[in-house]
Structure formats: structure tokens, C-alpha cells
N, C-alpha and C positions, 0 to 999 in steps of 0.2 A: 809278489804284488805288495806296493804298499799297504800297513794299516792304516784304518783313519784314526786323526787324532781328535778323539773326541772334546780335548784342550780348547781345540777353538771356536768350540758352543760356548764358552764357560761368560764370555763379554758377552753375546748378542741375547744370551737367556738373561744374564745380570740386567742389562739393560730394557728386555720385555717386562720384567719384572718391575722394573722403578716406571714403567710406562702403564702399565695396570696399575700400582697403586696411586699415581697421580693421577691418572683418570677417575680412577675410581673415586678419592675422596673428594674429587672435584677443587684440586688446589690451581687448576688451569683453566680456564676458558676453555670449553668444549668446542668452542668456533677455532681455536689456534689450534688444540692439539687434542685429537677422538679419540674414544673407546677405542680397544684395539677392535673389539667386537664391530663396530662400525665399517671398519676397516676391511674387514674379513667379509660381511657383507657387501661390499662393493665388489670385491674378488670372487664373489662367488654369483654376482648379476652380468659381471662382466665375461666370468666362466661363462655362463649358461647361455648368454647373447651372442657364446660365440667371437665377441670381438675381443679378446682376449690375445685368442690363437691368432685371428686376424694383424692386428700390431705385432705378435712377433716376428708373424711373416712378411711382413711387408719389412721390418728392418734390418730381418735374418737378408732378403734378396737382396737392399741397399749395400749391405755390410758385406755379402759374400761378391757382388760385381766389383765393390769397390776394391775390396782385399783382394780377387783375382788382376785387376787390373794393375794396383798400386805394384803386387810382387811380382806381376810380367814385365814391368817397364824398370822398377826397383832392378831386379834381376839381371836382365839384359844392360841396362844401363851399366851396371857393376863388371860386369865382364868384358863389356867393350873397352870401359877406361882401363880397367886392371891389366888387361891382356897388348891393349894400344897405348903406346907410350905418347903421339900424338894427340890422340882425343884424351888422354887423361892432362897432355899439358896444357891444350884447352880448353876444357870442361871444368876441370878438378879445382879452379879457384874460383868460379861463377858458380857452381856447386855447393864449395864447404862457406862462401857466402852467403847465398841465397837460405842455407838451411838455418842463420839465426836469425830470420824473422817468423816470429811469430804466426801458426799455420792459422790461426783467427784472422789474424790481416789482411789474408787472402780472401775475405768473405765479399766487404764490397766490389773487389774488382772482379769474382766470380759473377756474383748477383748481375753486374755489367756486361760482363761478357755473353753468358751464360744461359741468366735467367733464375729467376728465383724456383725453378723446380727441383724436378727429380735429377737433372742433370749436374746440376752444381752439388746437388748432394754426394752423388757417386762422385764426383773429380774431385770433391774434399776429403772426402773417404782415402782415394787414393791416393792423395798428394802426402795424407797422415803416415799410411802403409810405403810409402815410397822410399821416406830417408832412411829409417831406420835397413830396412831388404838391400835398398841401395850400397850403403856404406859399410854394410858385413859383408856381402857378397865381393866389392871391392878389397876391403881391407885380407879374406879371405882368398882373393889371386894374388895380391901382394904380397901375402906373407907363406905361398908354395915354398915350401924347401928346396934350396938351390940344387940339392942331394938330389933330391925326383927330378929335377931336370935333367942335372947330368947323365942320369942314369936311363931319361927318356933317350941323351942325344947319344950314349951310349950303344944300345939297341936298334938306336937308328930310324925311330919312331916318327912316324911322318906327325903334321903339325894337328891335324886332325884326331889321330890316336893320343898326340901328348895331351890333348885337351882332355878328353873322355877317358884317359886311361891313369892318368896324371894328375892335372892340375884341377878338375872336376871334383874327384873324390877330397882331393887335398883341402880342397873350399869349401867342400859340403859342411862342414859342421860349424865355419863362420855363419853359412847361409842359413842354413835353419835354424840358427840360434836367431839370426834378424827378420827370420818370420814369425817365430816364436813370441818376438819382442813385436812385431805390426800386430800377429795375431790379438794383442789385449788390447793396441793402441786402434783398432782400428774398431772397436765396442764404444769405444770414449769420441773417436769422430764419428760413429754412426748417430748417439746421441746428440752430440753438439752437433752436428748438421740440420737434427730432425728440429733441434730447436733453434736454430738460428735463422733457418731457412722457412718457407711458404711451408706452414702446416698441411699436414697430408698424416694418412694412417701409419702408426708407427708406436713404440713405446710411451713415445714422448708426450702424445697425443694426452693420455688422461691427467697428464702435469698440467700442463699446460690450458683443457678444458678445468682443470679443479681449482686456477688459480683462478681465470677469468669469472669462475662463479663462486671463489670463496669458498671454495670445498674443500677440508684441509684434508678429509677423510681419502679422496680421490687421488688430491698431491701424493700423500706419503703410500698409500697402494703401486701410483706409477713408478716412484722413487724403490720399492720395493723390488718389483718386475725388472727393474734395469736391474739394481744388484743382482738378485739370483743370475739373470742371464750370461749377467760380465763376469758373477763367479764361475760360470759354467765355461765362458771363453776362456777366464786363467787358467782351471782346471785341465782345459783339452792344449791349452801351451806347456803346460808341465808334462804332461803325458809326452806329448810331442818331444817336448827335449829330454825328457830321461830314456824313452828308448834312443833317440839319438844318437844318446851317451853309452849305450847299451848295445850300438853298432859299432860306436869309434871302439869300445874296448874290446871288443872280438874281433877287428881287425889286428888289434897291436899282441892279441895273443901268439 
């Protein structure tokens, strides 16, 4: 098991530190930038109100419908073109089109379509999770070694078995490296959703109450909570792909 590297407290304490002493000597507008003490009292009204846990849950469920959905469609998508020569010659240039615009773009024609709810939030979510799942899982059938083919058509392997026995394994570790990579990007569209769209319970919730009322105190708490959480999304993507890494190499032993 990894050690932790305690290295990478060394900026976020440096920086607590210059953040106390400006507060403290009052070289700042306390309305622009609080105590941390301030700070830590809101975190800890918010604790106790309960709504705390409340907003992560509400965006933990946004973020895990959207992630299940974006790498079901991601997924499948990627396999049908990579595997059909057909739908990847018609798909595969409306595809690697489509994916440089801008996934913000897609807001007002969601909001039209859609609705300014809970809905457009989860299909932004997934549209985020989508290209990246998509286009490893793709590049991941493309790039099966001719070698395992042959050696499926060898055998004599019906078309079924070469998939699952074959070309599945052969991809896996494209594919979970492009969930690995939705996995963090789809923390980053849970927020921008929660903030772009009809307010509702969620992280984004006390930014957004603290701007409206000038709370700077409220702001930089909710700005807080997203970090930790998103750090806690990197952290379970690493995880994820170093055992990954940790299956490829005990296979090739």
C-alpha cells in the first residue's frame, strides 16, 4: 500500500497560515475574506443542521445517475463502433465533431429541451462522462492485437467467445482508464450543473446562498466541501487505476 505523502500538506498549511495572519491583523475587509474561525463555524451549524450530509447526498445521487448513465451509453457506444465497421463509418466523424464543442454550450438547448431541473442536470452529467468512457473504450477495440485474433480465429472461437474471451479483456484497461478519467470529470459536471441550472439541494447550494447574501464566510466553506469531495473522487480514481495496473501485470506474468 501506498505511503501518504505528507509533501502535499506543505502549500495548503503555508497558505492557512498567510490566511490567519491576514485575518487576523485585519489587513483585509472581513466582509471580502473571514476568520477562518468564522468559517469553521458555519461548518459546524451546517454539521449540526444536518444539511451538510444533506447536499452531499443530493449530489453524490446526481453524480452517481449521471456517471452510471454517461459509462453505459459511453461504453456501449464504444464497442458498437469499434467492433462495426459500418456504424463507426457513420458515427465516428459526427462523433469526433460533435465532441469539440464546448459541453457548457449544451446548457441552453438542455434548459429547452429538457427543463431547468433535475433532469438536465443528470444528462449534463452524462454527456460530461460520456466522451471521455466513449472514446477509450473505442480506441481500446481498435487497438486489440491482430495476434489475439488470430489466435481466436485459430481455435476456432465463435464470434461471441472472441469478444469475452478476446477482445473484452484486450480493452479493459483502455476502458477503465476512460472511467477513471469521467470518474473526476463527472465531480466538475456535478458542480457546474448544480450551478448553472434551477438551484436545488446540493453542494453548490451554500455558494451560491453566500453570494446572494454577501457571506464570504458561507462562499469559501461551500468552495471547501467541493474540494475535499473532488479530492476524495481523485483519490478513489487512483485507487481504481493502480489496481487496474495491478491486474494488467499479473496477467503478463
Amino acid at each position: 500500500m501506498k505511503k501518504f505523502d505528507y509533501r502535499g500538506l506543505v502549500i495548503p498549511l503555508v497558505l492557512f497560515v498567510i490566511w490567519y495572519i491576514v485575518t487576523q491583523q485585519k489587513w483585509v475587509d472581513a466582509a471580502l475574506l473571514p476568520l477562518p474561525k468564522s468559517v469553521w463555524q458555519v461548518f459546524v451549524e451546517s454539521w449540526q443542521s444536518k444539511e451538510l450530509l444533506e447536499n452531499i447526498a443530493y449530489s453524490l445521487a446526481r453524480n452517481t445517475t449521471g456517471f452510471i448513465a454517461g459509462g453505459i451509453i459511453g461504453a456501449g457506444c464504444g464497442l458498437l463502433l469499434g467492433l462495426n465497421i459500418w456504424a463507426d463509418r457513420f458515427f465516428s466523424p459526427t462523433l469526433n465533431a460533435i465532441k469539440h464543442v464546448a459541453v457548457f454550450a449544451w446548457i441552453p438547448l438542455m434548459i429547452m429541451w429538457f427543463g431547468n431541473g433535475e433532469l438536465s442536470k443528470i444528462i449534463f452529467i452524462a454527456l460530461v462522462v460520456f466522451y471521455p468512457v466513449f472514446f477509450n473504450t473505442y480506441d481500446g477495440v481498435k487497438n486489440v492485437p491482430e495476434k489475439a485474433k488470430e489466435v481466436a480465429k485459430i481455435f476456432q472461437l465463435s464470434k461471441f467467445s472472441t469478444f469475452f474471451k478476446v477482445i473484452l479483456p484486450s480493452a479493459a484497461p483502455s476502458i477503465f482508464a476512460g472511467l477513471n478519467i469521467a470518474l473526476v470529470f463527472s465531480w466538475i459536471a456535478t458542480v457546474g450543473a448544480e450551478y448553472f441550472f434551477v438551484a436545488a439541494p446540493g453542494v453548490v447550494n451554500p455558494i451560491l446562498d453566500g453570494q446572494n447574501l454577501f457571506k464570504m464566510e458561507v462562499v469559501i466553506y461551500g468552495m471547501a466541501i467541493i474540494a475535499v469531495v473532488g479530492l476524495l473522487f481523485s483519490k478513489a480514481a487512483q485507487f481504481f487505476e493502480s489496481y487496474n495496473l495491478r491486474w494488467r501485470q499479473g496477467t503478463h506474468k
